[in-house]
N, C-alpha and C positions, 0 to 999 in steps of 0.2 A: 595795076601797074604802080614800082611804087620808083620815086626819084628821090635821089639823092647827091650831096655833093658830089665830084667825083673823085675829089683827090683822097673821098673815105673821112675827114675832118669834118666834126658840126662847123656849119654857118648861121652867121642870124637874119633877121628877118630883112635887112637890106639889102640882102644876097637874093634872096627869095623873089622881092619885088623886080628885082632886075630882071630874073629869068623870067617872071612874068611879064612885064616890058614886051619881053623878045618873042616870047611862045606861047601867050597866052591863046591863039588860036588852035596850037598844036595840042597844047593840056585837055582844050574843050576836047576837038576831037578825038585824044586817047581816050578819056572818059565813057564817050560812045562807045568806040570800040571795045572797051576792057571790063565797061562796069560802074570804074570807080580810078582814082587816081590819087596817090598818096606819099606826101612829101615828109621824106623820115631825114634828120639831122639835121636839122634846120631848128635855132636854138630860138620859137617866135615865144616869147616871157608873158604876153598877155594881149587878151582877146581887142584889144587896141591895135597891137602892132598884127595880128592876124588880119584885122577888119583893113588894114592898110595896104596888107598885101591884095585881098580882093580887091579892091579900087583900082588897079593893076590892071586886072582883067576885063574884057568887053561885060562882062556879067552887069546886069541891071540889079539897083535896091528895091523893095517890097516890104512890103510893111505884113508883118504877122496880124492877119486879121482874118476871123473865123473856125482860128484852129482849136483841136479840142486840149494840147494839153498845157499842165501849169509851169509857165515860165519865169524867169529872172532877168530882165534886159540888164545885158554887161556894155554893151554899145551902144550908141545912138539915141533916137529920138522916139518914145511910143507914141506920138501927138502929130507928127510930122513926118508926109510919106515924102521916097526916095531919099530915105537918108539910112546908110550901110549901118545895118545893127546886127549885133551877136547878141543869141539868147544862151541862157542856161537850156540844155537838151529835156529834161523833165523834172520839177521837184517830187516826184511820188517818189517813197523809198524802194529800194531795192527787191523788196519784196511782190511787191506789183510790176507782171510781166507788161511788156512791150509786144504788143502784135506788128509783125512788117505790113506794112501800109505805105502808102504815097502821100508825101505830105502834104497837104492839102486840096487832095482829091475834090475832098467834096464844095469847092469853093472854081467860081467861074473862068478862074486865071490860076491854075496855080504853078509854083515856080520851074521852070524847066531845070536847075540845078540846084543842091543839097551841099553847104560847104561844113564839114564840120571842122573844129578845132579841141585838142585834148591839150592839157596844160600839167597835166599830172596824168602818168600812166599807171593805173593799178595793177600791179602784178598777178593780183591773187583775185579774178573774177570782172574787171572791169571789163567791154565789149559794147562794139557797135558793128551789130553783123550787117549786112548788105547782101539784098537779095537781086540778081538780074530781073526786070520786067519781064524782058523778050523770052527767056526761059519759061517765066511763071507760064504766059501767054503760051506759049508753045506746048507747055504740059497740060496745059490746060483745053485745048483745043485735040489735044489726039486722046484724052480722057472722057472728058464732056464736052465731043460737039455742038451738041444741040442745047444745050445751056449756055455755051459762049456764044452762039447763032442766037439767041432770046436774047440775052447780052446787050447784044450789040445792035438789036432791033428792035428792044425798047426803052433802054440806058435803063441808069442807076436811080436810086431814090437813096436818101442817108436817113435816118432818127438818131436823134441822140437829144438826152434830155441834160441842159446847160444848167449846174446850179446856179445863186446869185449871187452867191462869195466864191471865189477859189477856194477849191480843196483840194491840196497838194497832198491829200493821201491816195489823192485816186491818179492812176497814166491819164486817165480824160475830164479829171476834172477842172477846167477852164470854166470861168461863171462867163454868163453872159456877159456882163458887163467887160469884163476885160477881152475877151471876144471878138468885142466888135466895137473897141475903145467907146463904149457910153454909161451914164451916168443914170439915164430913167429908160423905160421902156421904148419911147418912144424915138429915143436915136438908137437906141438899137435894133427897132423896125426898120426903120431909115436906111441902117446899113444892109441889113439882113436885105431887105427889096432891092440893093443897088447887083448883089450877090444872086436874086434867085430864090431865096430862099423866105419860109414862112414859119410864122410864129404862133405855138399855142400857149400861154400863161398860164401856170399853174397854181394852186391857194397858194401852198408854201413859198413863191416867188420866183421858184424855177421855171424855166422853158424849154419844150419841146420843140426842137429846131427839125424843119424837114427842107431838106437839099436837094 
């Protein structure tokens, strides 16, 4: 679904937070319904006045912790949870595909909604495709029943090995440290245990993280 003014005229981002004011239970729920939900001529100048409009809305803040890929906080606090932050979407270059995934799957709480903001539209290849769940889920069950049936009768497990720097050449590369906001191993245990999840160390100073 996508909204926009109606009189056809860009508006800016105090236009925006009004309708959100008013509807922001209707927005959630077209989202359900539709997918996704996207507000085109709405002139919002930077990831500030975007992050203001959210505030608008009944949405809760979360703090990105756990996730696999390399970011840039444009808002808020990385040290300080419940406070409304925008990240950069991924520093790996363009060359390095994006798998559709759920964003933070593999973590104990993860966010019931995905807000993004574009401040520049690339005309020539920029994209943020969106895949329905329910769909996946539904093709995937008159395909492989009996894999969705195993599925769902013995969950998931994740691996994935965290370097110990960022390396923004890779979609997944998020070091541990930034991870799981810590500084030695062992608050990053700490966090890793409040999550679920466990730690193998490896020479190099990477870690194999299982979920």
């Amino acid at each position: 679904m996508v909204l926009s003014p109606a009189d056809g005229t860009h508006a800016n981002f105090i236009a925006c937070q009004e309708f959100l004011i008013s509807h922001h239970e209707h927005v959630l729920k077209a989202a359900s319904e539709y997918g996704a939900v996207m507000f085109s001529g709405f002139d919002i100048a930077t990831g500030e006045e975007w992050a203001s409009c959210l505030m608008k809305t009944s949405l809760k803040e979360m703090n990105y912790i756990g996730g696999a890929a390399v970011r840039n906080l444009i808002v808020g606090n990385d040290k300080r949870m419940n406070d409304m932050q925008v990240l950069t979407t991924n520093e790996s270059p363009p060359s390095e595909p994006i798998p559709f995934h759920h964003e933070l799957a593999q973590t104990p709480a993860p966010p019931t909604h995905i807000c993004f903001y574009c401040r520049i539209n690339d005309a020539e290849g920029g994209s943020t495709p969106l895949i329905r769940s329910d769909m996946v889920y539904d093709y995937l069950i008159s395909k492989y029943p009996d894999f969705v049936t195993k599925i769902e009768a013995l969950g998931v497990k994740y691996r994935k090995v965290a370097p110990e720097e960022n390396d923004p050449s890779s979609a997944l590369g998020r070091s541990w440290k930034a991870s799981f906001g810590a500084t030695t191993r062992e608050e990053a245990e700490a966090e890793m245990a409040k999550q679920g999840s466990t730690a193998e160390w490896l020479e190099n100073g990477d870690c194999r993280i299982v979920s």
